[in-house]
DSSP file (Angstrom, degrees, kcal/mol; ACC not computed):
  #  RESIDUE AA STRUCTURE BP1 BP2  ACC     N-H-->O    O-->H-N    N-H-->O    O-->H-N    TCO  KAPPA ALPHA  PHI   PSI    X-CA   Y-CA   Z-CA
    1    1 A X              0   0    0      0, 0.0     5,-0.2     0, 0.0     0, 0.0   0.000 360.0 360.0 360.0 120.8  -13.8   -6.5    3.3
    2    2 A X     >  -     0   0    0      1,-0.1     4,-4.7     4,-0.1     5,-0.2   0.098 360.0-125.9 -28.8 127.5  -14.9   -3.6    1.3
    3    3 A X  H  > S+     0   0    0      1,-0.2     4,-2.4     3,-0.2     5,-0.4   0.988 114.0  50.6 -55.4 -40.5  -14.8   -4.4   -2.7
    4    4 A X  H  > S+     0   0    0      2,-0.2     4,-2.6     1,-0.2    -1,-0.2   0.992 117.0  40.5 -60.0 -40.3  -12.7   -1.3   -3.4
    5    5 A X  H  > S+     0   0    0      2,-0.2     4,-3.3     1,-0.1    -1,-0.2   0.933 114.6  54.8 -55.4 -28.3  -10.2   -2.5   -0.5
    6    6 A X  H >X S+     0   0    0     -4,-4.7     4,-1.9     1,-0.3     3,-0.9   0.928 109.7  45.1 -49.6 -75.0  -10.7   -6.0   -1.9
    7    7 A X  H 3X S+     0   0    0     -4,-2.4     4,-1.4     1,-0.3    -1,-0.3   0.750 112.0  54.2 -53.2 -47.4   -9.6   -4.7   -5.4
    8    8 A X  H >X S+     0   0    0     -4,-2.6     3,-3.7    -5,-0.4     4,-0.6   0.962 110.3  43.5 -46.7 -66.2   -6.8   -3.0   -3.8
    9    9 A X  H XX>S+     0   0    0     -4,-3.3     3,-3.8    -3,-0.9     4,-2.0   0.992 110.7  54.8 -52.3 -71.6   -5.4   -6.2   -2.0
   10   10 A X  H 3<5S+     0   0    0     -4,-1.9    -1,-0.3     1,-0.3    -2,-0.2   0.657 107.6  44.0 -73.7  25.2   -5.8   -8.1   -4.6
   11   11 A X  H <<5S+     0   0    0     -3,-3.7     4,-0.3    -4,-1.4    -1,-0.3   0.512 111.9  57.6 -87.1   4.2   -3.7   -6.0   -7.1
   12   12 A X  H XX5S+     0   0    0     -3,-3.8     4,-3.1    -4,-0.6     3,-0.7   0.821 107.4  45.2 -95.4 -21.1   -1.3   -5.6   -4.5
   13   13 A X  T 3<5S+     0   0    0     -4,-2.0    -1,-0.2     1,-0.2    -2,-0.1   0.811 114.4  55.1 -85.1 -19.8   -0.9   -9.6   -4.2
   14   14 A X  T 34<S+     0   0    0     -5,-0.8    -1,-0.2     1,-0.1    -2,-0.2   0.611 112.6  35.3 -95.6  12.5   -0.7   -9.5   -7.6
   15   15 A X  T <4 S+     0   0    0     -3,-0.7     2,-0.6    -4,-0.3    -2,-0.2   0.663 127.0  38.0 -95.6 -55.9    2.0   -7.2   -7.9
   16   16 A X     <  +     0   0    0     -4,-3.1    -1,-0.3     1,-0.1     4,-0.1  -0.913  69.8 169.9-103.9 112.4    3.6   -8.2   -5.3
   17   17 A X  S    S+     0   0    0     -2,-0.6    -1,-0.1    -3,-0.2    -4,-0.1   0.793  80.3  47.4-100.6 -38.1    3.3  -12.1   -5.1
   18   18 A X  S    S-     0   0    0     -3,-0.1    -5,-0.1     1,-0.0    -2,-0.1   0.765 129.4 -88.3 -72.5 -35.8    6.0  -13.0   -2.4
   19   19 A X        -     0   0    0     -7,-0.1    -2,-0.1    -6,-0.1    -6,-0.1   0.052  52.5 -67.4 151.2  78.1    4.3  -10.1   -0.3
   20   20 A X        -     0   0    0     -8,-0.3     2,-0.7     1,-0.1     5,-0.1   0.402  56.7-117.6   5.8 123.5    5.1   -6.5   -0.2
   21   21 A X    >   -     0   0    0      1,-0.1     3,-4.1     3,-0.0    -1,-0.1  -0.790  13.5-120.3-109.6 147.0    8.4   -5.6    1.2
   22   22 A X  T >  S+     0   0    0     -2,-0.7     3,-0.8     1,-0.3     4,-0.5   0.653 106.4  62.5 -58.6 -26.2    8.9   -3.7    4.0
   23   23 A X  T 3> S+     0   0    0      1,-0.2     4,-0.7     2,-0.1     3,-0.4   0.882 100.5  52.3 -60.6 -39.3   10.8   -1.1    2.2
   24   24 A X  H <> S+     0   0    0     -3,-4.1     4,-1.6     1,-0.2    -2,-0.2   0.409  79.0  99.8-123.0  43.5    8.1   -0.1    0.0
   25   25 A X  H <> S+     0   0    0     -3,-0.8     4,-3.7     2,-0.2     5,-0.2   0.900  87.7  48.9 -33.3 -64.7    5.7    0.4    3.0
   26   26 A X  H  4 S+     0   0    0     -4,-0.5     4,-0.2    -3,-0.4    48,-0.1   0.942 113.2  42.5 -55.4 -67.7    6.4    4.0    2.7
   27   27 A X  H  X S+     0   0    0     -4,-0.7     4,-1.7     1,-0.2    -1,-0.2   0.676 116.1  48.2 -12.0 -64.4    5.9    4.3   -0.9
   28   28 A X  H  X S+     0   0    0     -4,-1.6     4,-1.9     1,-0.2    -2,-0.2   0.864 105.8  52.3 -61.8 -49.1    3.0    2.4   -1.1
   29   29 A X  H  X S+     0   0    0     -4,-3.7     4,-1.4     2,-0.2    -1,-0.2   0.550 105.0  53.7 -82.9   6.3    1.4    3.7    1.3
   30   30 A X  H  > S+     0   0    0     -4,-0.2     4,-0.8    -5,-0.2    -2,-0.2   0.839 116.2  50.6 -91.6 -35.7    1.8    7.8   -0.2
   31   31 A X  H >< S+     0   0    0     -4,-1.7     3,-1.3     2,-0.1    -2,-0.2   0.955 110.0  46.5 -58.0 -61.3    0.3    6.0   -3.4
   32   32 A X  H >X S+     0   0    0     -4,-1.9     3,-2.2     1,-0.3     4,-1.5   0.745 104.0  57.1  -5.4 -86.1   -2.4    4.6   -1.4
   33   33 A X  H 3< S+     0   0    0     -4,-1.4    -1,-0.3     1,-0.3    -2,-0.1   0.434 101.7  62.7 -62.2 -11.8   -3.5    7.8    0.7
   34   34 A X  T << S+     0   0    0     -3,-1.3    -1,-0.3    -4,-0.8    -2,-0.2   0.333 120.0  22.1 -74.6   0.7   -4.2    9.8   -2.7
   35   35 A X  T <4 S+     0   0    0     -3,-2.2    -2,-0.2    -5,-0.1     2,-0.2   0.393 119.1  59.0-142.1 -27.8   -6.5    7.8   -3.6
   36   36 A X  S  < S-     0   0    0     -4,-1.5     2,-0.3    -5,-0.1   -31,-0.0  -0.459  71.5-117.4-103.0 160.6   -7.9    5.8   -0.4
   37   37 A X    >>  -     0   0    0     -2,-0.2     4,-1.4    -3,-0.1     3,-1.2  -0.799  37.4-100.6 -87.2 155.8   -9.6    7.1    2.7
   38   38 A X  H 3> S+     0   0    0     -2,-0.3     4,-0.9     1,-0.2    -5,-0.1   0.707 128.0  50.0 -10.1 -62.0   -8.0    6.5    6.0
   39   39 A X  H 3> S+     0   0    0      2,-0.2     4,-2.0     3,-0.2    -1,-0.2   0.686 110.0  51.5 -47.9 -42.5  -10.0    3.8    6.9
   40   40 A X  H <> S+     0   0    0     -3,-1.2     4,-2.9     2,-0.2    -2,-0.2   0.907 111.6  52.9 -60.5 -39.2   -9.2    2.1    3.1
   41   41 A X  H  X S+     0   0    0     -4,-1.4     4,-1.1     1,-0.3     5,-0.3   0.837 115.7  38.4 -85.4 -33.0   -5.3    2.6    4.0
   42   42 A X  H  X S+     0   0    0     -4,-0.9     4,-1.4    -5,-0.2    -1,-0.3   0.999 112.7  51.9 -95.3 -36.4   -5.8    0.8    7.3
   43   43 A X  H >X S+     0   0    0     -4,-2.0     4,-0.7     2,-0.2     3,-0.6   0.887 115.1  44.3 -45.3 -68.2   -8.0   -1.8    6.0
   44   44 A X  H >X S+     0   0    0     -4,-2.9     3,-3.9     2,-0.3     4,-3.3   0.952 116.2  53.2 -39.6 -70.4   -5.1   -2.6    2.9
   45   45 A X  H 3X S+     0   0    0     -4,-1.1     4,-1.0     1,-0.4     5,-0.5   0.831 104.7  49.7 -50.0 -39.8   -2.4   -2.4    5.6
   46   46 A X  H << S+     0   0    0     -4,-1.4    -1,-0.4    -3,-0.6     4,-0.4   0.651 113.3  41.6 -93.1   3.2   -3.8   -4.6    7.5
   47   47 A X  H <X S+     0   0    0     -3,-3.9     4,-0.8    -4,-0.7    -2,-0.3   0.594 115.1  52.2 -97.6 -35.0   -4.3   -7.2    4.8
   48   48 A X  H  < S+     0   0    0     -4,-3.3    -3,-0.2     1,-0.2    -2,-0.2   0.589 116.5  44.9 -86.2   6.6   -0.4   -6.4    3.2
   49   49 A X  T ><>S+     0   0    0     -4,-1.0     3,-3.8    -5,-0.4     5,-0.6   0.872 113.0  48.6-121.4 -60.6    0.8   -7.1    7.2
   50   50 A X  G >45S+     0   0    0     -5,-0.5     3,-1.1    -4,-0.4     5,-0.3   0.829 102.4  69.6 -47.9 -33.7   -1.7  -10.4    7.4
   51   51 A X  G 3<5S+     0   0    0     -4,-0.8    -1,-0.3     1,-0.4    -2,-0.2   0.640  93.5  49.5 -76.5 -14.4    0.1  -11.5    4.0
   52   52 A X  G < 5S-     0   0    0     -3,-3.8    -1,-0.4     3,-0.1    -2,-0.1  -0.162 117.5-114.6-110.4  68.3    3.6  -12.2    5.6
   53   53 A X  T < 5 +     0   0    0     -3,-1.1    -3,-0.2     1,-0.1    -2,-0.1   0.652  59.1 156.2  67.3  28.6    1.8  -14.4    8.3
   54   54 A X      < -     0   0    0     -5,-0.6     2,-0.2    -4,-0.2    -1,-0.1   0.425  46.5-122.0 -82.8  14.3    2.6  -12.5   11.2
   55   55 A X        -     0   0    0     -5,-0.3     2,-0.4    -6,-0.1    -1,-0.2  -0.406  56.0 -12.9 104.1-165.6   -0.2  -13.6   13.2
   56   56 A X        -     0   0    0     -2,-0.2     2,-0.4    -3,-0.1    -1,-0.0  -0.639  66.4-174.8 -66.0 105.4   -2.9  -12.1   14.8
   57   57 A X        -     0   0    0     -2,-0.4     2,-0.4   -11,-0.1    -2,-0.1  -0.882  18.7-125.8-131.0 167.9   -2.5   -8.2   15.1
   58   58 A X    >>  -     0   0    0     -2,-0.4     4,-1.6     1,-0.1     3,-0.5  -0.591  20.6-120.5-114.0 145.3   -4.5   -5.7   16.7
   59   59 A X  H 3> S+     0   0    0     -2,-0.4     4,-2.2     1,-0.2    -1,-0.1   0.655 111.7  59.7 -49.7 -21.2   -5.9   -2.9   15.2
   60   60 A X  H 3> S+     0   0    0      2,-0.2     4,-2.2     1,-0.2     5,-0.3   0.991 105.7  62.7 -68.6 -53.3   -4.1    0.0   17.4
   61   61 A X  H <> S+     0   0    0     -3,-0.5     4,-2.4     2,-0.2    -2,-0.2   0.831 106.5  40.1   9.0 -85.5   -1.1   -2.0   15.8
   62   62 A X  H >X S+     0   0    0     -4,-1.6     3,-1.8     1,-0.2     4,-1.5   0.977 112.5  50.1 -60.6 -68.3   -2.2   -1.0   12.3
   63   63 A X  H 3X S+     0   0    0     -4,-2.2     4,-0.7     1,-0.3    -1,-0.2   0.670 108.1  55.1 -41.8 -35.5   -3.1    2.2   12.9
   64   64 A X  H 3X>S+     0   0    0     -4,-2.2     4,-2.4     2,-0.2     5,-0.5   0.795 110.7  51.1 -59.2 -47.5    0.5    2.8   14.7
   65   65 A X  H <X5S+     0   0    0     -4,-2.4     4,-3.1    -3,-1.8     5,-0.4   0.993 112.0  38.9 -77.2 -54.3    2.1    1.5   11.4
   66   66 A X  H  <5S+     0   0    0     -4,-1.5    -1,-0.2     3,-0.2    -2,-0.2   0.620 112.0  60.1 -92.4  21.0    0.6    3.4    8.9
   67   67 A X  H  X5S+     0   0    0     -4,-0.7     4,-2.2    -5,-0.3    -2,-0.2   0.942 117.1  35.1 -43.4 -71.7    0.8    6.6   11.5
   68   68 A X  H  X5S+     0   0    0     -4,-2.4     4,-1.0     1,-0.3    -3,-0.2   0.914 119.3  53.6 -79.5 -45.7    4.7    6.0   11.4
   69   69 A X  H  <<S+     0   0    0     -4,-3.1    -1,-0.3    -5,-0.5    -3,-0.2   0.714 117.0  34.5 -64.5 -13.7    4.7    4.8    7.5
   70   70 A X  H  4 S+     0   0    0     -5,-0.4    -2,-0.2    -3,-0.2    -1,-0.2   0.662  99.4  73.0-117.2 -16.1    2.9    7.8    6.1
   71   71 A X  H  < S+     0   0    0     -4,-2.2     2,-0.6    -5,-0.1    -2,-0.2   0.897  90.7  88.4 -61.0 -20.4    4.6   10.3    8.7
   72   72 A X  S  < S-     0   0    0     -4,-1.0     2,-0.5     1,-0.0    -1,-0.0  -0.695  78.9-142.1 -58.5 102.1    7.7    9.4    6.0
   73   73 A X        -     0   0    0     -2,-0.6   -46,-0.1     1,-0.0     2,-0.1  -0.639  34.1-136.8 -85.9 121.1    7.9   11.6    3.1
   74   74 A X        -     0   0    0     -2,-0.5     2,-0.2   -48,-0.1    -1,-0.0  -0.476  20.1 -90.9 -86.5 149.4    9.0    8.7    0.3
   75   75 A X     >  -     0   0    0      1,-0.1     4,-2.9    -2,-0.1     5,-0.3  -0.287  23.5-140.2 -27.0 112.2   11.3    8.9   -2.2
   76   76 A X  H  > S+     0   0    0      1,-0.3     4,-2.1    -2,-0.2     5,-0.1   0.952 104.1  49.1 -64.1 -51.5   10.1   10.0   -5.2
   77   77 A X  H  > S+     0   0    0      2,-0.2     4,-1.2     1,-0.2    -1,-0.3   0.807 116.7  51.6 -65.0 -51.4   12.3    7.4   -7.5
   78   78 A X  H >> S+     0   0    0      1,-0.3     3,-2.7     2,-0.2     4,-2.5   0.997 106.4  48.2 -70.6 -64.8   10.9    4.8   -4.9
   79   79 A X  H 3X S+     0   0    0     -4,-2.9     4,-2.7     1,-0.2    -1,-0.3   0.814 114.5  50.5 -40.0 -35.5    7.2    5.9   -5.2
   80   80 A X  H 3< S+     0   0    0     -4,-2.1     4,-0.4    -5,-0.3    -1,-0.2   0.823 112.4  41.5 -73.6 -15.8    7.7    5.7   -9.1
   81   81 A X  H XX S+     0   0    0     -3,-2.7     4,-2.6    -4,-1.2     3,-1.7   0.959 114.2  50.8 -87.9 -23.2    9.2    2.3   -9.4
   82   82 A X  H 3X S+     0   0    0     -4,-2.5     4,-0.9     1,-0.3    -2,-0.2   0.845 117.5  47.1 -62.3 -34.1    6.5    0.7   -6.4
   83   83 A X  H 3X S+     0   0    0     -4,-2.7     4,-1.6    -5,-0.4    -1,-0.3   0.643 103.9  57.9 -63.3 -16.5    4.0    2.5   -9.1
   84   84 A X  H <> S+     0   0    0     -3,-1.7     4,-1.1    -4,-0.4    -2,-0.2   0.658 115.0  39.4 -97.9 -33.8    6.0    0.8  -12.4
   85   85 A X  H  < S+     0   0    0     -4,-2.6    -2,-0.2     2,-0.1    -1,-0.2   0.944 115.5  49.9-101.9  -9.2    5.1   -2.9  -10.7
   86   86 A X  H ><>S+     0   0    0     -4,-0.9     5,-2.4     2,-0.2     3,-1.0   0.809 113.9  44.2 -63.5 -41.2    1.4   -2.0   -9.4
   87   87 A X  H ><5S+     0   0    0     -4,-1.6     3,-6.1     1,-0.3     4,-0.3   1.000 109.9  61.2 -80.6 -34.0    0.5   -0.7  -12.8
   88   88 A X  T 3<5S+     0   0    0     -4,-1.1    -1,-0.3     1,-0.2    -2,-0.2   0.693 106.5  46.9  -0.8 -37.8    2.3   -3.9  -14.1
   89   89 A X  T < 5S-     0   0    0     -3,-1.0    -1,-0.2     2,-0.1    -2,-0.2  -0.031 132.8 -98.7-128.5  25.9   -0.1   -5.5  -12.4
   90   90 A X  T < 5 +     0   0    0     -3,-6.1     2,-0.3     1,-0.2    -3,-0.2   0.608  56.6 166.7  72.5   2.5   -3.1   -3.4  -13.7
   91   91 A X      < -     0   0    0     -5,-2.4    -1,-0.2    -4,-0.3     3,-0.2  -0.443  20.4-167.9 -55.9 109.1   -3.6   -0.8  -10.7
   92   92 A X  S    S+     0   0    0     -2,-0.3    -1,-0.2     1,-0.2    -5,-0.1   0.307  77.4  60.1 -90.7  11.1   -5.7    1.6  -12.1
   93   93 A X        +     0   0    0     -7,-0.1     2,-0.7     2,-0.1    -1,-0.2   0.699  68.8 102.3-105.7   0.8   -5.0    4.2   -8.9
   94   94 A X  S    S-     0   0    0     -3,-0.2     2,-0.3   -11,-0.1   -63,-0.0  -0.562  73.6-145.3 -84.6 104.3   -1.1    4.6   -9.2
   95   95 A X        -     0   0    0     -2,-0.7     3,-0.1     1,-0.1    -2,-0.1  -0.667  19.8-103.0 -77.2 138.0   -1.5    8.2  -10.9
   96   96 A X        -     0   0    0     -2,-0.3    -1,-0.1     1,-0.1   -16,-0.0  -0.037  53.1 -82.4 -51.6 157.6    1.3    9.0  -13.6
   97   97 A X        -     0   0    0      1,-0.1    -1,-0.1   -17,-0.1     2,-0.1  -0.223  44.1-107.8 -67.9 171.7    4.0   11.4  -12.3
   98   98 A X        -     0   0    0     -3,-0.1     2,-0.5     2,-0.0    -1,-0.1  -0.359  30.7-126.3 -91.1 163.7    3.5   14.8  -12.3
   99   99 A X              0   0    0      1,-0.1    -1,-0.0    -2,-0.1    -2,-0.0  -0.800 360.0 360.0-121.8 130.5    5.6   17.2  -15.3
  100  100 A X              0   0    0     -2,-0.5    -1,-0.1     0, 0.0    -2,-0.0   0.557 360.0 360.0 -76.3 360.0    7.7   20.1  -14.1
């Protein structure tokens, strides 16, 4: 695993401790793609998907999930609080909100 994905995963286990929940897939993953390449975002995805034990899964898999997860335009209120426990947890890519 790349060190940046490495870094990734492990603020995300360290944000997230039980595991990322599947609600803030979406979220995560619009923070994620501002910051990541394609390749980073399936590489991460496929580490936060390994993390609830779901077994062996195949890469078309991943690529199918964060297809469907980033085709979702998130909640803004979501994205900020999924950003409020990453930087908790020291994520230095979770960009402050914008001001209008």
């Amino acid at each position: 695993m790349p060190s940046r994905v490495a870094n990734v995963v492990g603020w995300l286990r360290e944000g997230y401790p039980a595991g990322v929940p599947e609600h803030d897939y979406v979220p995560l993953f619009a923070l994620l793609r501002r910051t990541l390449t394609e390749q980073e975002v399936e590489d991460v995805a496929l580490a936060v998907v390994q993390q609830h034990d779901r077994g062996p899964i195949a890469h078309e898999a991943i690529e199918d999930l964060v297809s469907r997860t980033t085709a979702q335009e998130p909640i803004e209120r979501d994205v900020a609080r999924v950003r409020a426990v990453l930087a908790a947890a020291g994520w230095p890519l979770a960009d402050p909100p914008a001001d209008d």
